[in-house]
Kinemage of the C-alpha trace (Angstrom):
@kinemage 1
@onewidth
@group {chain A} dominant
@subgroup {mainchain}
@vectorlist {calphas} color= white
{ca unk a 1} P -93.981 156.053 21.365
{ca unk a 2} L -90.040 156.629 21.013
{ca unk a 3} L -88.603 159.632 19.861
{ca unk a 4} L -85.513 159.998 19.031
{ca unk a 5} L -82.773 163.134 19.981
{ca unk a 6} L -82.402 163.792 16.278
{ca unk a 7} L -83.557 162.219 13.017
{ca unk a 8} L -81.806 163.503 9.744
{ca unk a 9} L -84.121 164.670 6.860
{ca unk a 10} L -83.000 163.136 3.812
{ca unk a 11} L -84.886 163.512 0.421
{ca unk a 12} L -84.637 162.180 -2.862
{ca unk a 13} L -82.582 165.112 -4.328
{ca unk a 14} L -80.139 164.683 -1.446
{ca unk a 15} L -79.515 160.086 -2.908
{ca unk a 16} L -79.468 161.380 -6.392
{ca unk a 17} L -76.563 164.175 -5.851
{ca unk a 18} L -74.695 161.691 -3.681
{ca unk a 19} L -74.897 158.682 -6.411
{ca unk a 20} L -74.184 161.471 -9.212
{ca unk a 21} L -70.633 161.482 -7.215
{ca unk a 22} L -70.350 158.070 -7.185
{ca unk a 23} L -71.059 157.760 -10.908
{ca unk a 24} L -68.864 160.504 -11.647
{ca unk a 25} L -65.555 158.569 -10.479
{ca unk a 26} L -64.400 161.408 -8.611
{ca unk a 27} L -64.730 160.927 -4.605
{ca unk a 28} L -62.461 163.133 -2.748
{ca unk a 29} L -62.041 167.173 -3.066
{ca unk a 30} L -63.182 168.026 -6.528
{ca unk a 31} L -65.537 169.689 -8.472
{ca unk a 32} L -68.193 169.741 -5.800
{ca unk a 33} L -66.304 170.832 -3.155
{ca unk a 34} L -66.162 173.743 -5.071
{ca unk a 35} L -69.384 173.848 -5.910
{ca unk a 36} L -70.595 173.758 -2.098
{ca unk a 37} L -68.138 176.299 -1.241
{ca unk a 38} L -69.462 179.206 -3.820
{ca unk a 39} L -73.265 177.973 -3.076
{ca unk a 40} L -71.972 178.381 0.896
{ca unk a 41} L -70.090 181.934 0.563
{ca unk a 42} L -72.980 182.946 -1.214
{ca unk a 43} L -75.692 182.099 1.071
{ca unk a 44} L -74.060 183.512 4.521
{ca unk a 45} L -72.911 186.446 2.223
{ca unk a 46} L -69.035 185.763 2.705
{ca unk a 47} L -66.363 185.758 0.307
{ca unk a 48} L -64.951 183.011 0.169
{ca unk a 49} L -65.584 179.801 1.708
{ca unk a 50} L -62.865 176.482 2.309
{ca unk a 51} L -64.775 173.024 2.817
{ca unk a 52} L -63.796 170.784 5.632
{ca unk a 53} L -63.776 167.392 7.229
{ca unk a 54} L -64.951 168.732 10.958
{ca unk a 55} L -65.601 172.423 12.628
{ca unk a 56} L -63.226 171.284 14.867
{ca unk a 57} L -60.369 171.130 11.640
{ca unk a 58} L -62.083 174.596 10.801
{ca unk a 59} L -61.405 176.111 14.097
{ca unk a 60} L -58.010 174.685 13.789
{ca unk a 61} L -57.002 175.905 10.809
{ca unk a 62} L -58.355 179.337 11.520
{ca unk a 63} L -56.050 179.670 14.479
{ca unk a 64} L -53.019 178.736 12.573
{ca unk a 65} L -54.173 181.335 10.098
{ca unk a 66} L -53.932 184.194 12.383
{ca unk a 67} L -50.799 183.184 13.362
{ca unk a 68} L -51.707 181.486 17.104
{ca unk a 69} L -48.258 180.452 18.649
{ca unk a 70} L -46.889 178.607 21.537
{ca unk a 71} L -48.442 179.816 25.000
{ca unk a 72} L -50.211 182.854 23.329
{ca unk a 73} L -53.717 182.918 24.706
{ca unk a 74} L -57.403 182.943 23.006
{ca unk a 75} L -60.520 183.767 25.150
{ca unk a 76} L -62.616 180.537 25.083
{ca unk a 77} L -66.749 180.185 26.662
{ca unk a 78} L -66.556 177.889 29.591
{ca unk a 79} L -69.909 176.790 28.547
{ca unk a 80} L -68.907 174.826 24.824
{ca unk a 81} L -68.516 171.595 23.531
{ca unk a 82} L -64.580 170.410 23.486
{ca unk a 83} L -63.356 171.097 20.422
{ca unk a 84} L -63.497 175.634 20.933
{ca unk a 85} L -60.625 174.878 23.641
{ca unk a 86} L -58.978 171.851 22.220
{ca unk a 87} L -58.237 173.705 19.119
{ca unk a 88} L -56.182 176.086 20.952
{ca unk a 89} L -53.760 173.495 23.094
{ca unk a 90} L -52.912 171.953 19.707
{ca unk a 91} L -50.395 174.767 19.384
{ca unk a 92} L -49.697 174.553 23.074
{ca unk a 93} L -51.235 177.557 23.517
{ca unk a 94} L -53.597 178.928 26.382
{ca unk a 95} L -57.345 178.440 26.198
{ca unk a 96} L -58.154 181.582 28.610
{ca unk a 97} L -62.259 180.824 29.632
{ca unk a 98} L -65.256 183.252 30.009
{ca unk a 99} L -67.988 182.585 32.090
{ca unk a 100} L -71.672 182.710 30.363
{ca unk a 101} L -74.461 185.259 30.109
{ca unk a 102} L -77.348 183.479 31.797
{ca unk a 103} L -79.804 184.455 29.101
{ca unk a 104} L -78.245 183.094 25.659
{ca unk a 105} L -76.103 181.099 27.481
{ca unk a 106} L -73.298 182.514 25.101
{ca unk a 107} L -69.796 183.848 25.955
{ca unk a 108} L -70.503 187.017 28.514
{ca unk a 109} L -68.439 189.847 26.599
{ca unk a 110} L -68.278 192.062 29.338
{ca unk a 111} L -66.905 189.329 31.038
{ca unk a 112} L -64.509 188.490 28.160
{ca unk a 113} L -63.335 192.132 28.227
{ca unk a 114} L -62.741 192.297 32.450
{ca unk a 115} L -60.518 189.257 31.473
{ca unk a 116} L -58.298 190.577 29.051
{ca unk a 117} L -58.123 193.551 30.477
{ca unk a 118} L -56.464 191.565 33.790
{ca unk a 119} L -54.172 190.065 31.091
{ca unk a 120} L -52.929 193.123 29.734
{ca unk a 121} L -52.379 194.631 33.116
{ca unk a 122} L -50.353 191.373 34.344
{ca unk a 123} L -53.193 190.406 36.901
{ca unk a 124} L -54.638 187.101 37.745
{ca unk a 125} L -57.398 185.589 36.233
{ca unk a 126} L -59.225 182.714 36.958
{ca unk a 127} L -57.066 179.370 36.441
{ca unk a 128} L -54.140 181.088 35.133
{ca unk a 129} L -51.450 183.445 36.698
{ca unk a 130} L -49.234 185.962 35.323
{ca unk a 131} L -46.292 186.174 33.233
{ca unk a 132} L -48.787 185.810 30.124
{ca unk a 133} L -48.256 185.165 26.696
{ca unk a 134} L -49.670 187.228 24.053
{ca unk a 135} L -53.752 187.949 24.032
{ca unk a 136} L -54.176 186.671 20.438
{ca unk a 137} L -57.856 185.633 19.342
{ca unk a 138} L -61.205 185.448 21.363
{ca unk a 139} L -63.704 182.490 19.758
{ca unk a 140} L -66.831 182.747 20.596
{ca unk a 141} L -69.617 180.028 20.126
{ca unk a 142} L -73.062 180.689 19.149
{ca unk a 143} L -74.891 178.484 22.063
{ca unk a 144} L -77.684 176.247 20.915
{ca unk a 145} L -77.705 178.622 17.445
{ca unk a 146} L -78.332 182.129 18.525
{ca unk a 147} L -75.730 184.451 18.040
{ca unk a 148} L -73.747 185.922 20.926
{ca unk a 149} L -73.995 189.625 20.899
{ca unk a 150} L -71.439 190.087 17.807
{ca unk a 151} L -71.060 193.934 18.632
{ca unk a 152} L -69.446 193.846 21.910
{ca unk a 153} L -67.065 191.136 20.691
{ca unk a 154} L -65.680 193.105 17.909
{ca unk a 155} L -65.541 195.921 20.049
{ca unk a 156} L -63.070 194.197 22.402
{ca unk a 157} L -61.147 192.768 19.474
{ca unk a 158} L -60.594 195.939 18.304
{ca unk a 159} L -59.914 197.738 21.761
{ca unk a 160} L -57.167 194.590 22.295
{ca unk a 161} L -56.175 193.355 18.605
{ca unk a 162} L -57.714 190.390 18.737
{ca unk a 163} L -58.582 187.892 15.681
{ca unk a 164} L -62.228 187.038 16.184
{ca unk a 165} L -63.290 183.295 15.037
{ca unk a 166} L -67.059 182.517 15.278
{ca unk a 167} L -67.797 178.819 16.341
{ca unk a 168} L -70.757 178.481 15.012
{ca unk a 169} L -71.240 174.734 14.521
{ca unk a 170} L -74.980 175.003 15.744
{ca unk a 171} L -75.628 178.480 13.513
{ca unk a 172} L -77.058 177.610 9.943
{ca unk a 173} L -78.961 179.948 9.409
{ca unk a 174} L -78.581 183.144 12.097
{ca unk a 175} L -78.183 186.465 12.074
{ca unk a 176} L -77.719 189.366 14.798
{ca unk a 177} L -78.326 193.340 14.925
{ca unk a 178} L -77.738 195.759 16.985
{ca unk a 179} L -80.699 197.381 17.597
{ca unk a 180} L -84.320 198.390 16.156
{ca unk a 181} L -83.853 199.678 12.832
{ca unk a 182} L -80.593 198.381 12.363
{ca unk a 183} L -79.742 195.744 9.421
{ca unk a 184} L -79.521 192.292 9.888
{ca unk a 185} L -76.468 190.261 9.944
{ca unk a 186} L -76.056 186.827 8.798
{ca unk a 187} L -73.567 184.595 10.654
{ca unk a 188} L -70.646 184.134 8.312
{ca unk a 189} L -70.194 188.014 7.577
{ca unk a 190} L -69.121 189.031 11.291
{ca unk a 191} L -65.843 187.505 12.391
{ca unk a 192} L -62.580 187.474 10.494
{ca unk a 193} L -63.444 183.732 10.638
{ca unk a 194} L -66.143 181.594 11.061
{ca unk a 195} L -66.707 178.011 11.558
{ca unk a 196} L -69.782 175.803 10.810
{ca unk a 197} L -70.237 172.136 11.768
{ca unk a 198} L -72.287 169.494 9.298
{ca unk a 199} L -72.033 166.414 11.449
{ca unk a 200} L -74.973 164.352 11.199
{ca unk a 201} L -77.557 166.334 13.473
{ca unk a 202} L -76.608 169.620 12.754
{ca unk a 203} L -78.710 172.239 10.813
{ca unk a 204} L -77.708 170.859 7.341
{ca unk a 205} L -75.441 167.959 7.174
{ca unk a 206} L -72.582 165.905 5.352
{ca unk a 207} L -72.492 163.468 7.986
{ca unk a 208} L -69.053 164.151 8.814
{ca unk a 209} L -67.818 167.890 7.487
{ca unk a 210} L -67.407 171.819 8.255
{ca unk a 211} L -67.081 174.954 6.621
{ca unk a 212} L -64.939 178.279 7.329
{ca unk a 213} L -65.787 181.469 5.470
{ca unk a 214} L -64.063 184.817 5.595
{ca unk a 215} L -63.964 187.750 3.782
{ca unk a 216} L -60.084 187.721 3.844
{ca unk a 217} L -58.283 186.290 0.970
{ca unk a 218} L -55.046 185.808 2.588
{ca unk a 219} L -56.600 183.483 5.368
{ca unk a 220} L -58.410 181.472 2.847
{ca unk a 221} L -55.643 180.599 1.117
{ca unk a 222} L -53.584 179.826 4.013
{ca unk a 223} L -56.594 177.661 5.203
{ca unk a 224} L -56.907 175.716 1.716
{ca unk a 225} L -53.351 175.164 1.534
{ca unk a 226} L -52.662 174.186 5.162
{ca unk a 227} L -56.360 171.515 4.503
{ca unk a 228} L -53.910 169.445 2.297
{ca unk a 229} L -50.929 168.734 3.555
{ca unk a 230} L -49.164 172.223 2.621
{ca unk a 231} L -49.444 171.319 -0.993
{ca unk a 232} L -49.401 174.299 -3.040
{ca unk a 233} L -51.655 172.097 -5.365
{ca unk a 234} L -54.703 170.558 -5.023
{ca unk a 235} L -55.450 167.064 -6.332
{ca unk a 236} L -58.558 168.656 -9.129
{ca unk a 237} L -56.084 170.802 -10.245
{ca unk a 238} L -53.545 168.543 -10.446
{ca unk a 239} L -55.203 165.731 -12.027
{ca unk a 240} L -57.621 168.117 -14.285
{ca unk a 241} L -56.227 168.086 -18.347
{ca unk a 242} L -54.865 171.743 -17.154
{ca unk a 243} L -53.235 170.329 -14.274
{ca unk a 244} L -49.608 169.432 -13.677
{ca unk a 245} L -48.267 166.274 -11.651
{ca unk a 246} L -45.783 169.123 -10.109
{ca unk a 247} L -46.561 170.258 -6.123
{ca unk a 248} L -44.065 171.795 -3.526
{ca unk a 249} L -44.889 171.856 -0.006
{ca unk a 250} L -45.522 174.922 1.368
{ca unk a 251} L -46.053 174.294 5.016
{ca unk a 252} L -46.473 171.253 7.261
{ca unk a 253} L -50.079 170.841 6.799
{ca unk a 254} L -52.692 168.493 7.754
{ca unk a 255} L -55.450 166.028 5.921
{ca unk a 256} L -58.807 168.132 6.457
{ca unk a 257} L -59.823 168.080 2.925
{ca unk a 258} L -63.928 166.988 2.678
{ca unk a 259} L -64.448 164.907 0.151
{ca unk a 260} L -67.310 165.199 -3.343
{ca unk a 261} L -69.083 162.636 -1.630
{ca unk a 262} L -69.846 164.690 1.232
{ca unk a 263} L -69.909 167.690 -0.552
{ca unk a 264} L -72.979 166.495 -2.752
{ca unk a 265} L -75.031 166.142 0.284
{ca unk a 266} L -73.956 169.646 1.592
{ca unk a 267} L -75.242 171.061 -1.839
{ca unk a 268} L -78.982 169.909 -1.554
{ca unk a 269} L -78.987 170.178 2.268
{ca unk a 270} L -78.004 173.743 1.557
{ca unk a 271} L -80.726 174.819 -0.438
{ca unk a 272} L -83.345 173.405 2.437
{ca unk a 273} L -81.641 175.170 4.893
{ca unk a 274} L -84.025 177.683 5.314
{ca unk a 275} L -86.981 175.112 5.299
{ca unk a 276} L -85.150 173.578 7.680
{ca unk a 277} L -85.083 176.691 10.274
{ca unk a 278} L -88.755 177.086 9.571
{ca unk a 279} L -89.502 173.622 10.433
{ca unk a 280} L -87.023 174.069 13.741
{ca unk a 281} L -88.742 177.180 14.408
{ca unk a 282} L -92.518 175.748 14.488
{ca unk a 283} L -91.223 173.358 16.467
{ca unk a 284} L -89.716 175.920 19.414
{ca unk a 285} L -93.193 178.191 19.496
{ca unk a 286} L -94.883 174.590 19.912
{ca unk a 287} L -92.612 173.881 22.695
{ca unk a 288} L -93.297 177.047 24.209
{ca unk a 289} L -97.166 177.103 23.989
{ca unk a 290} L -97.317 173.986 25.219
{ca unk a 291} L -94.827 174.033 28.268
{ca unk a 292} L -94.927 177.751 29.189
{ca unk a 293} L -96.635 177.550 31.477
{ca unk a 294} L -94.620 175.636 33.499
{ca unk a 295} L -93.039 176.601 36.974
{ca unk a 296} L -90.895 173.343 37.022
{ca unk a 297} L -89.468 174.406 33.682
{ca unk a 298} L -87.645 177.566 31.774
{ca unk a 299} L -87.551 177.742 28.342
{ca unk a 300} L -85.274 178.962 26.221
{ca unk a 301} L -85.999 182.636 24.392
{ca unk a 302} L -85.087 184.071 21.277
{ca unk a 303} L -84.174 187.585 21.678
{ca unk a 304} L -85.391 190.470 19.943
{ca unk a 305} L -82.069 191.378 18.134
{ca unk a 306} L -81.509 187.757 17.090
{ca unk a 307} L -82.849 185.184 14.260
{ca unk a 308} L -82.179 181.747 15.856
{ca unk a 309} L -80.986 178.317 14.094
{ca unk a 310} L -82.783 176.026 16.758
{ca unk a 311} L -79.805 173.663 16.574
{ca unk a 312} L -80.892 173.068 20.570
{ca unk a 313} L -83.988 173.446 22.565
{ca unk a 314} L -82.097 173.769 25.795
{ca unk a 315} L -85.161 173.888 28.616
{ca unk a 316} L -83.686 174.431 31.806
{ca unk a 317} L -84.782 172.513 35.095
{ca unk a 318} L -85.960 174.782 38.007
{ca unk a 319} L -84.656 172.529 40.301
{ca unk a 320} L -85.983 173.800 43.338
{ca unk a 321} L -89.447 173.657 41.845
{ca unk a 322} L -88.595 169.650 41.588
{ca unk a 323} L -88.109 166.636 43.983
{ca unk a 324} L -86.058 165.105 41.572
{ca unk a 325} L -82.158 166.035 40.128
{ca unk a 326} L -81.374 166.566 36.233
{ca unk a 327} L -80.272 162.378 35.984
{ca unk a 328} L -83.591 161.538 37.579
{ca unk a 329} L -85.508 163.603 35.319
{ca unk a 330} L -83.797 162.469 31.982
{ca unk a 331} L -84.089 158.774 33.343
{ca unk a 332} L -87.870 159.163 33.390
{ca unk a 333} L -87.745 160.953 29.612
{ca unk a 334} L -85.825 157.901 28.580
{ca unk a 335} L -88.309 155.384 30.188
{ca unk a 336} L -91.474 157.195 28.547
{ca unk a 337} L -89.817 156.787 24.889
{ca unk a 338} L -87.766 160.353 25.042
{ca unk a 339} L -84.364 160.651 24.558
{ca unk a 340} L -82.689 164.229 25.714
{ca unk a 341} L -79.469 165.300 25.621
{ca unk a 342} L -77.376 167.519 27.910
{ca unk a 343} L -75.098 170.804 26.315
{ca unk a 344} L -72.737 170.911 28.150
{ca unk a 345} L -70.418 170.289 31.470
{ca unk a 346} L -68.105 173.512 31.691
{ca unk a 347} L -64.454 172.562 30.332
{ca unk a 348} L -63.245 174.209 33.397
{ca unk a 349} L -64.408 170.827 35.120
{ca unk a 350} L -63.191 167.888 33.150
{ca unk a 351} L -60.190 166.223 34.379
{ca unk a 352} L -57.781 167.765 31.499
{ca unk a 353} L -58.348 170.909 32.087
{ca unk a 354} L -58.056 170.896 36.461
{ca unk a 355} L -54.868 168.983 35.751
{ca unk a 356} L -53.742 171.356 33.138
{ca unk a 357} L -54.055 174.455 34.586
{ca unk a 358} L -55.908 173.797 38.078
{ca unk a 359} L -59.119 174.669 37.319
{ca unk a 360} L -62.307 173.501 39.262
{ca unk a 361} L -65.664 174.872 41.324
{ca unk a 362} L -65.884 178.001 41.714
{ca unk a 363} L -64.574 180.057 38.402
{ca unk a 364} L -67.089 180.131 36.297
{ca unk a 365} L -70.069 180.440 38.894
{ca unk a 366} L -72.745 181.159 35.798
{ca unk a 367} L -71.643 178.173 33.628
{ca unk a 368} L -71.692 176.280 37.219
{ca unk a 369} L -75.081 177.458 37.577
{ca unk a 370} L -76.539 176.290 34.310
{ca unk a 371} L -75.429 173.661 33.722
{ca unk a 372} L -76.876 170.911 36.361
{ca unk a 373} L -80.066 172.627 34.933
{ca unk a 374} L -79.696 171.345 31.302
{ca unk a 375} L -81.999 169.533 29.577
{ca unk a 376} L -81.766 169.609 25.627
{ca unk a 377} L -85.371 168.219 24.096
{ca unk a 378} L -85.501 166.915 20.626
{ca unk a 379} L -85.978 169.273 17.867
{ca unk a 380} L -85.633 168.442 14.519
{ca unk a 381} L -87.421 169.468 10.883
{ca unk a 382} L -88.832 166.094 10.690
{ca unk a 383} L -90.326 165.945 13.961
{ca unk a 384} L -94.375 165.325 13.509
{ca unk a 385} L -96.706 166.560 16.076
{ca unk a 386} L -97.211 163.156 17.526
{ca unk a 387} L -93.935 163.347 18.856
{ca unk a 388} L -93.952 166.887 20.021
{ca unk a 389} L -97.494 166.090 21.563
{ca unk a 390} L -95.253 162.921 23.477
{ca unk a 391} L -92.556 164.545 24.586
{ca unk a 392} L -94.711 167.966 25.660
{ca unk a 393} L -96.970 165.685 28.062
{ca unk a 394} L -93.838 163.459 29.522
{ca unk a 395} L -92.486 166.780 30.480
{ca unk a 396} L -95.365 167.605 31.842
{ca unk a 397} L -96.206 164.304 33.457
{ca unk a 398} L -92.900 164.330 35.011
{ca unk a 399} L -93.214 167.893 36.234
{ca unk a 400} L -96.721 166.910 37.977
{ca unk a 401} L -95.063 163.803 39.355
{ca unk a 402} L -91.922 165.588 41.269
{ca unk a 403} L -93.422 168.832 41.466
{ca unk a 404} L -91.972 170.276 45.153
């Protein structure tokens, strides 16, 4: 049997909104843009919602919305996927990192708040030395699609006077509270912005596309206008028997408009997003029955205070428990039918970033930890029990193998 990492689960309703566009003759940013962004906003409880091409162009356009300048800083995790630090060195500013809490595997806040408190008081931190540039934003990401511990972070925004921007690519749906008793939070209503990803194995999906939501209406706008080239009119409205052929450009912008076609697919995906968690969420308590018992293995947890997406089932390797290394082990997935994934090598180690700002071993000693221990199993709604059966007893088989 071969499973795959991810399969995407496509339905009839999802082909008939998507040839509906077609038919229409309307492809690019139109009427069901808008039509994803209200169903969107509604359903994470924001206000208003701007539809993307990427998360990345979300992220992006939230930082220039805030007002990020050159070699002001944002608090970054170590432990993310490129685009949370990218984002900020398109404005040649400073991507300042924070090591990870070993249990979510999300940005360590207390962490996060020793940092900028070394900023403010001119000290070093790790990779960077003093003078600094202003302590703008801190960005979060949502590892694996539970929520990092939302308090704290707006706690230290608003001890330093920091923007907050969610990256929560992996997050559809999540929420977060602070304690027993206390109301639940969705993702979307806890940041001044935050980002979702739709690429094609994400909890819903447009194949390409992103979403960022706030509750302000002065970053919207700046985000919709700066999606389009600074034009202070969109092509619907322009083209609509309202419209007028007249635009001025407002700002030098850029082209992260998502398009109707996309958009359709967003719009049914949407309303099976919560089937979709269900399905993700059968899937993790079948993982853990069936590999929890483990020593070679530890499995990821969903705290008590969160509601996770189960974007990633990231099972971690207890390597001393094995004769084999993380490569060896997903080698051996890979000849049994399995393919895995891995999420992710610390930024603090690629090449850009030691050459950048001389980074390397040593920093970020929980990220360091972790991460040779990654293993990311499928998990996806349409996964059958067949396949969970398969790649439950190649774990296994592999664990009885190398077992130390």
């Amino acid at each position: 049997m071969k499973v795959p990492f991810f399969r995407p689960s496509l339905g009839q309703a999802e082909i008939d909104e998507v040839v509906d566009c077609l038919r229409s003759g309307w492809l690019t940013t139109g009427q069901k843009c808008k039509a994803f962004e209200e169903a969107f906003a509604g359903y994470v409880g924001a206000r208003h919602a701007v539809a993307l091409g990427s998360c990345t162009a979300a992220l992006h356009l939230a930082l220039e919305a805030v007002g990020l300048g050159r070699g002001e800083m944002v608090l970054v995790p170590a432990l993310t996927f490129a685009a949370t630090a990218e984002v900020v060195r398109y404005f040649d500013a400073v991507p300042v990192f924070v090591d990870c809490e070993p249990a979510t595997l999300c940005m360590d806040v207390e962490q996060a708040r020793r940092t900028a408190s070394a900023i403010a008081g001119s000290r070093p931190v790790a990779g960077l030395r003093p003078p600094y540039g202003k302590l703008r934003a801190i960005m979060p990401m949502h590892y694996g699609g539970q929520m990092c511990d939302v308090s704290a972070v707006e706690d230290l925004a608003g001890e330093f006077g920091l923007a907050t921007i969610e990256d929560a690519a992996h997050a559809v749906p999540a929420s977060f509270r602070g304690g027993p008793g206390m109301p639940w939070r969705n993702v979307g209503t806890t940041a001044d912005v935050t980002c979702f990803s739709f690429y094609a194995n994400k909890c819903i999906t447009t194949g390409e596309g992103g979403m960022a939501v706030t509750d302000r209406a002065d970053l919207a706008e700046r985000m919709r206008v700066m999606s389009l080239h600074g034009m202070s009119k969109d092509a619907w409205k322009r083209y609509t028997a309202e419209g007028s052929w007249y635009y001025e450009i407002v700002a030098p912008g850029f082209k992260y408009n998502m398009t109707d076609i996309a958009a359709a697919l967003g719009i049914k995906q949407l309303a099976r997003a919560d089937e979709f968690r269900q399905a993700r969420g059968r899937l993790a308590a079948g993982y853990r029955e069936r590999l929890g018992d483990l020593e070679q293995v530890e499995l990821p947890v969903e705290l008590p205070d969160r509601r996770h997406s189960w974007h990633l089932y990231e099972m971690r390797l207890n390597l001393d428990r094995l004769a084999v290394d993380r490569a060896e082990f997903m080698r051996r997935m890979a000849a049994r039918g399995v393919s895995c994934s891995v999420h992710w090598m610390p930024l603090h180690l690629h090449p850009y970033y030691r050459n950048a700002f001389g980074t390397g071993e040593g920093l970020f000693p929980e990220s360091e930890r972790q991460w040779p221990r990654l293993v990311s199993l499928p998990i996806f709604p349409s996964m059958t029990g067949e396949e969970l059966s398969h790649v439950c007893e190649s774990v296994r088989g592999i664990c009885r193998e190398a077992a130390r």
